[in-house]
C-alpha positions in Angstrom: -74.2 -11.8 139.8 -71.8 -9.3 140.6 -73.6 -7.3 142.9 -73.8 -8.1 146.6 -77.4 -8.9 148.7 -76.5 -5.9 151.0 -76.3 -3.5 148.5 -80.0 -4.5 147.0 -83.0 -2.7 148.2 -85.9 -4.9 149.8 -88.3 -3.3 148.0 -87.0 -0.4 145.5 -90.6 1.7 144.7 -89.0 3.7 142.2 -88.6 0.4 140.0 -92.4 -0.1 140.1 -93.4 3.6 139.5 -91.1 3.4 136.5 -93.2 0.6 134.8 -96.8 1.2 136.0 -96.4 4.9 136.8 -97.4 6.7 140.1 -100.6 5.4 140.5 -100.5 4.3 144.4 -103.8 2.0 143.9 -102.0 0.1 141.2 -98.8 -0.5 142.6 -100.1 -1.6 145.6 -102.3 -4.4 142.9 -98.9 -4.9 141.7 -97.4 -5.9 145.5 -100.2 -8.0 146.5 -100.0 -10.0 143.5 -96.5 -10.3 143.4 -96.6 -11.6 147.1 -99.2 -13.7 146.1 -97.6 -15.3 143.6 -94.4 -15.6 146.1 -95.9 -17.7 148.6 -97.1 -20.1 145.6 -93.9 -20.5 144.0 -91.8 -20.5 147.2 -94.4 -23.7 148.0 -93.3 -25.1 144.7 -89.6 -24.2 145.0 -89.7 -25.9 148.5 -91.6 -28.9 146.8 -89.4 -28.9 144.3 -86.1 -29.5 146.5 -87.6 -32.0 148.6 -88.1 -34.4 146.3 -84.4 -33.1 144.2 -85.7 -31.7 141.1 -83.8 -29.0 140.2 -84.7 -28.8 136.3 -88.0 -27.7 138.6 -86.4 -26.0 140.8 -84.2 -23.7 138.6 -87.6 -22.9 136.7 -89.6 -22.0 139.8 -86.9 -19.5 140.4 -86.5 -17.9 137.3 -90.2 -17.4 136.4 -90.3 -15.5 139.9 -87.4 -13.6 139.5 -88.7 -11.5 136.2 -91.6 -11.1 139.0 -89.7 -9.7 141.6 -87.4 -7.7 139.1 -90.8 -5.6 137.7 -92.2 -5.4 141.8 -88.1 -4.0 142.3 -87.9 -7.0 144.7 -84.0 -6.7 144.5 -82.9 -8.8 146.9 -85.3 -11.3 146.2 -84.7 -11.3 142.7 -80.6 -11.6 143.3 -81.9 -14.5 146.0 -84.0 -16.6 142.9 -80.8 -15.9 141.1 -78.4 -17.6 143.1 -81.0 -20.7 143.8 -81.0 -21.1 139.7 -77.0 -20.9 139.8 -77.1 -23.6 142.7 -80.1 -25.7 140.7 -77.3 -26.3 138.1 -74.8 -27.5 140.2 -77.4 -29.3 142.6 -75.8 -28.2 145.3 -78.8 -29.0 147.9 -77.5 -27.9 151.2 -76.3 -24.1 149.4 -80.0 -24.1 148.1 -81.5 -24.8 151.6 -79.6 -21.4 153.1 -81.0 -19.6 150.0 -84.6 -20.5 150.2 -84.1 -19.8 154.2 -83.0 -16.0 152.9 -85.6 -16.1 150.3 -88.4 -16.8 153.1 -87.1 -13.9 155.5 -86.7 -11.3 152.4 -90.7 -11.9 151.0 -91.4 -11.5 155.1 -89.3 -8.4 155.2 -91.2 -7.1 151.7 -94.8 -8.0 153.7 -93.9 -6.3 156.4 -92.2 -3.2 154.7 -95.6 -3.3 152.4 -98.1 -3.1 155.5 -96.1 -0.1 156.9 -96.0 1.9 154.6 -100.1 1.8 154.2 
């Protein structure tokens, strides 16, 4: 976790061309789902540190992060990162500013997704 947030892309497109090709109808499949699934598991994640289980926790955010990493979510991916490293430690109140960043950066991927239509 060497790299910082601000020099992550929100959403880098050449990562998902790289995997599924350039097939525009496809990767925007690929985006949908992946903010599909993103709302889910951000529900769970949220769940999840309510009620302080972060053996649930650190899960949620790892099996989104290999999401966000094929979508070239970078930001997000380096965000679900840092809430695993903080689900070890159980440090609640570092999580809580995490998820809040998490929340704005799958807003910011929406919105950059709807422009670009």
């Amino acid at each position: 976790m060497n790299t910082q947030p601000d020099e992550l892309k929100t959403l880098n497109r050449s990562t998902i061309i790289d995997l599924v090709g350039d097939e525009p109808d496809k990767i925007k499949k690929f985006h949908s789902e992946f903010l599909a699934q993103a709302a889910s598991v951000l529900k769970t994640i949220v769940k999840s540190f309510n009620i302080n289980d972060f053996g649930e926790l650190k899960s949620q955010a790892h099996f989104l992060k290999t999401s966000a990493r094929a979508v070239g979510a970078e930001r997000s991916a380096y965000f679900l990162e840092t809430i695993e490293h903080y689900s070890l430690a159980k440090n609640k109140a570092a999580i809580k500013q995490v998820i809040i960043k998490l929340n704005s950066e799958f807003i910011a991927i929406k919105k950059e997704l709807t422009n670009g239509e």
